[in-house]
C-alpha positions as CSV (number, residue, x, y, z in Angstrom):
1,X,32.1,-54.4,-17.6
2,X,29.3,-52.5,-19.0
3,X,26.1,-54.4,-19.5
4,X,25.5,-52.6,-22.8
5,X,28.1,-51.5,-25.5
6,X,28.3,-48.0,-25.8
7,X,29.7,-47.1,-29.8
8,X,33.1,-45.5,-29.7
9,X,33.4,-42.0,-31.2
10,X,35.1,-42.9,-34.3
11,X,33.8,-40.0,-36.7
12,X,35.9,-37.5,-38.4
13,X,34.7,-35.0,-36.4
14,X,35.4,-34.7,-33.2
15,X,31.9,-35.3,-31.0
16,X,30.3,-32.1,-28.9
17,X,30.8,-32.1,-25.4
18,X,27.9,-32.5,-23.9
19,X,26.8,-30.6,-20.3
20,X,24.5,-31.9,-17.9
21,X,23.4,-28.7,-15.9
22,X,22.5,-30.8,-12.2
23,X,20.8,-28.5,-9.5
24,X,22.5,-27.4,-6.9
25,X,20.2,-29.0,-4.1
26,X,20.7,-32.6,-5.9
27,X,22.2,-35.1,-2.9
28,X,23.7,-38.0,-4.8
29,X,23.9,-36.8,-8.5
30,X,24.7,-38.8,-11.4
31,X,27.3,-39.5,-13.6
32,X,28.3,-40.9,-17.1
33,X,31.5,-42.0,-17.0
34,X,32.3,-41.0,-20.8
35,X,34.1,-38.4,-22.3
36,X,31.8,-36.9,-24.4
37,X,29.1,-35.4,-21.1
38,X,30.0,-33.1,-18.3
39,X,28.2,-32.5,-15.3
40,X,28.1,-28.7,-13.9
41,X,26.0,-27.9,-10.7
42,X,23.9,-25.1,-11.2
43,X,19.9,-23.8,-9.7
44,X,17.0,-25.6,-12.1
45,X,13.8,-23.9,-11.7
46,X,12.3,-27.5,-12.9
47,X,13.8,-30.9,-12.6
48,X,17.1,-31.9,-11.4
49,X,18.7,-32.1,-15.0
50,X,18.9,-30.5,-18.3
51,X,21.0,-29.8,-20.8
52,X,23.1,-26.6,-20.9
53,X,21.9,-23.9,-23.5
54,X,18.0,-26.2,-23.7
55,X,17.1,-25.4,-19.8
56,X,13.8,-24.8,-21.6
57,X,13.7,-27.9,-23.4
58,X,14.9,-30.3,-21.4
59,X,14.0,-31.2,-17.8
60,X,14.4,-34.3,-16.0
61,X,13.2,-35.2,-12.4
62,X,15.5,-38.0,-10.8
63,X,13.9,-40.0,-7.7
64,X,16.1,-41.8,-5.4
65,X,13.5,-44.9,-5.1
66,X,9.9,-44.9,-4.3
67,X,9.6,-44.1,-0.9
68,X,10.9,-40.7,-2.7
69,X,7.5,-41.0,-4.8
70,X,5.2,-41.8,-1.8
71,X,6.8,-38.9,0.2
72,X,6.0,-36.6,-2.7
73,X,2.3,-37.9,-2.8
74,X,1.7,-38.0,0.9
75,X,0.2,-35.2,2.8
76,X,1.1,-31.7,2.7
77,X,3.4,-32.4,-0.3
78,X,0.8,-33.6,-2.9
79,X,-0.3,-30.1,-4.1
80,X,3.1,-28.5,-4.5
81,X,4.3,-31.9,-6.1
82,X,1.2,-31.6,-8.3
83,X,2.3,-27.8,-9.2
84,X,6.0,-29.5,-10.3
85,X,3.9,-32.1,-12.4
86,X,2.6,-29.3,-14.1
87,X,5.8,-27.2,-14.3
88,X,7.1,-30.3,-15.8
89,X,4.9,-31.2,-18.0
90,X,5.4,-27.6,-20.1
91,X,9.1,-28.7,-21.0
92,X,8.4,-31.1,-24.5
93,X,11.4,-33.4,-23.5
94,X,11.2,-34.6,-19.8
95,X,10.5,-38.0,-17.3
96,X,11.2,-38.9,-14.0
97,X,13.4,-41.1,-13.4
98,X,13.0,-43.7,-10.3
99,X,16.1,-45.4,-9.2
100,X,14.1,-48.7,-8.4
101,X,12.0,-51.4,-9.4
102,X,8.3,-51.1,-9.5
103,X,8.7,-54.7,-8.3
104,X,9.7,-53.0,-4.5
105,X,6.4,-51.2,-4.3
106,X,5.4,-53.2,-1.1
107,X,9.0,-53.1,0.6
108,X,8.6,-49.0,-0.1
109,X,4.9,-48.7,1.7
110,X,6.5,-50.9,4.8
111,X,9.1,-48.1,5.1
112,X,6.2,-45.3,4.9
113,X,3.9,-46.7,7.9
114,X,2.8,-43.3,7.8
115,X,1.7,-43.0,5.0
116,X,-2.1,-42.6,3.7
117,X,-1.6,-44.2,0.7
118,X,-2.8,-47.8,-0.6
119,X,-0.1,-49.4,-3.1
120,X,-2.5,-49.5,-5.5
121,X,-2.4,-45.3,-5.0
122,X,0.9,-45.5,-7.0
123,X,-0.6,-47.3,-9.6
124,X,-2.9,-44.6,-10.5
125,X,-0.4,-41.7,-9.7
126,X,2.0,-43.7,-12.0
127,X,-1.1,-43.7,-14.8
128,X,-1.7,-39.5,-14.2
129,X,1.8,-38.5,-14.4
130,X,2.0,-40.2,-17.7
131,X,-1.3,-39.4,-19.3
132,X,-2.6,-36.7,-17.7
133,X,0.5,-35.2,-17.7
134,X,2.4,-36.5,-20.6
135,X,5.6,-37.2,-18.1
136,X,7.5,-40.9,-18.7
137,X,8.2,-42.2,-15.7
138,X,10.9,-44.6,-15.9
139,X,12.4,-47.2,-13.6
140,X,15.8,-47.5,-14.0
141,X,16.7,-49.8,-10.5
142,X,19.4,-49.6,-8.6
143,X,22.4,-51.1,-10.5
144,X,24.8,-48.3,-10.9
145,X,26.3,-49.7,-14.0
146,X,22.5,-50.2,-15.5
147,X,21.9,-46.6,-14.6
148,X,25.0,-45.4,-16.0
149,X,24.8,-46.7,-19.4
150,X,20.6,-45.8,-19.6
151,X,21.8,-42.3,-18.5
152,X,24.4,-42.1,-21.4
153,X,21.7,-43.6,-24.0
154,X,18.7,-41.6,-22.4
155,X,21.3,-38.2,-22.9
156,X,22.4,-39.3,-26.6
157,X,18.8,-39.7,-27.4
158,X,18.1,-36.6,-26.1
159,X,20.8,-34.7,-28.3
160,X,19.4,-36.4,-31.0
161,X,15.9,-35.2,-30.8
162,X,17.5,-32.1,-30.5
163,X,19.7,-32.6,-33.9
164,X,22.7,-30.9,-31.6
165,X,25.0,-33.9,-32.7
């Protein structure tokens, strides 16, 4: 049972079909289990979602938890994750999306013991992806009926900003 109530499509008009355009490289992608959004796999040059037909509009970074995030902010991978930021950052809709709690922080750095970052590292990364930046970064946990039903509002929102629907 869905935790939140998602409103039927009851208008006169039948709603647009909405496609997700996924990259091609993405693992474990997602899904909305509605009628109104497809998912196609196709080669992003930002993010690992969009919308088909606003690939220049709309980019969205999924992360599959935070040790994702450390990895991306450890090392050698900083300055081309810091290029991405910026790639990102050009789009005028676009977050990343972390599929945990910031809660798990600790758990995440004890799965990293290699890692040359504090905990209190991802605090401040968290604060200059957002305002230096301008990037949301949202934390969505792990629940895969949660995620599905902020996926389908976080879409619809996104059509709506873009006055598609």
């Amino acid at each position: 049972m869905p935790y939140l109530r998602r409103k039927s499509s009851k208008s006169k008009s039948k709603p647009k079909l909405i496609t997700i355009l996924v990259d091609d490289r993405e693992n474990n992608p997602w899904t909305i289990p509605h009628p109104d959004f497809k998912f196609e796999k196709y080669r992003l040059n930002v993010g690992d979602y969009t919308i088909k037909g606003f690939e220049d509009q709309v980019a969205i970074e999924k992360k599959s938890g935070i040790v994702e995030l450390i990895a991306n902010l450890s090392g050698k991978d900083r300055p081309r994750f810091k290029r991405f930021l910026k790639k990102l950052s050009e789009h005028p809709i676009k977050c990343i999306v972390i599929e945990d709690s910031l809660s798990h922080i600790d758990a995440a750095f004890r799965a990293c013991p290699k890692t040359h970052l504090e905990p209190a590292s991802i605090y401040y990364w968290l604060s200059v992806i957002t305002i230096k930046y301008q990037i949301p970064v949202l934390f969505i946990g792990s629940n895969k009926q949660q995620r599905e039903d902020f996926l389908y509002y976080l879409f619809s929102e996104i059509m709506k900003q873009l006055k598609v629907r």
